[in-house]
N, C-alpha and C positions, 0 to 999 in steps of 0.2 A: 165671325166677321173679323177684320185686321190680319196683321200679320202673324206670323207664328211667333210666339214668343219664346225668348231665353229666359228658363225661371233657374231662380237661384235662391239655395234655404241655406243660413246661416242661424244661429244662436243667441247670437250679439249684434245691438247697431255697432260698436264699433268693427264688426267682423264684416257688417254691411257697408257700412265708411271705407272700409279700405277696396271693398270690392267697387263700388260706385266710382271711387278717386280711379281706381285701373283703368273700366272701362272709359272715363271720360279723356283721362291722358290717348290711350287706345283710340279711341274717335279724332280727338281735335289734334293731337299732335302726331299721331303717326298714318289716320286716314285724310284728314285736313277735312274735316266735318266742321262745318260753320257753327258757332256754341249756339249762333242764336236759333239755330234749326232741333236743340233739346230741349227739352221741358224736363223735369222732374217732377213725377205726381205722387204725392202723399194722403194718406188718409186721412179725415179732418180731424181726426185727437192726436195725430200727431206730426201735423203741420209744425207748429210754433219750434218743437224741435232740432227738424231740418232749417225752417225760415233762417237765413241767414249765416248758417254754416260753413265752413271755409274745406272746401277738398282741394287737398295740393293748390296749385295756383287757382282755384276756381271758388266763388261765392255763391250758395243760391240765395236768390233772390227776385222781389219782386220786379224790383228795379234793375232792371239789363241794363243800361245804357251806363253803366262804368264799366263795362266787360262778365257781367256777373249772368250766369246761368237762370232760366227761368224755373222758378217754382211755384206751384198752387196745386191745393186740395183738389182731390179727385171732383168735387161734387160742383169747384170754380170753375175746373177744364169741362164739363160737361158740352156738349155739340160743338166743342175746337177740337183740332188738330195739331202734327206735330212732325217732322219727319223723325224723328229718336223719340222714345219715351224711357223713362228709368219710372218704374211704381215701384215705391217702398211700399211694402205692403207689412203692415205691423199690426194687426188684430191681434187684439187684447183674449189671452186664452181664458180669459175670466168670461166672456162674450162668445156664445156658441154662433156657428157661424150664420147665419139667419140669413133672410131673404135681402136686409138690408146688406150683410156684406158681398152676396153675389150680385148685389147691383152694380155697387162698387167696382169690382174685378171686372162686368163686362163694360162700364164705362170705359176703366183705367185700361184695359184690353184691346178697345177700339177706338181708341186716339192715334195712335203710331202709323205713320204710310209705310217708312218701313224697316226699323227696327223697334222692336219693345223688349225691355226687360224688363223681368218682374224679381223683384229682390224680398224677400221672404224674411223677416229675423224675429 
């Protein structure tokens, strides 16, 4: 179900930071994608992370209405939608991947009308 995703596996959040900061300039300033049509979905250990974070000109956060991009855990966006999705997907290699995290991926999977990226680090 959803769209075909762009996954992408990095090492480092900051290696993931700067790839999130591309695509977002890439969307709103060179396709003119409306910010408020992306979400940014996290996994819930590592929400607090992202929450409020500054990429290039952009904030996530809860609160859009200063211009700030939206974010919430996978398990918040569950039955909404999104036209963009970016998942950080950061499962802890200490945490084998279980039936909980494939819930997860097919949540974060099936929010996007229609672009999703899944960003790996």
């Amino acid at each position: 179900c959803g769209c075909d995703p762009e996954v992408h596996n990095y090492q480092t959040r900051q290696q993931a930071e700067l790839f999130v900061n591309s695509v977002l300039l890439q969307l709103i300033s060179e396709e003119g994608v409306d910010p408020q049509s992306i979400v940014v979905l996290t996994n819930d250990n590592d929400y607090d992370n992202w929450n409020n974070k500054v990429l290039g000109q952009y904030t996530l956060s809860k609160n859009t209405q200063n211009g700030a991009l939206d974010i919430a855990s996978v398990s918040e966006f569950k039955g909404l939608e999104a036209s963009v999705v970016i998942y950080l997907d950061n499962w802890p290699n200490s945490i084998p991947k279980n039936q909980e995290y494939y819930n997860r991926l097919y949540v974060a999977g099936t929010r996007a009308k229609y672009y999703l990226y899944i960003v790996s680090y």
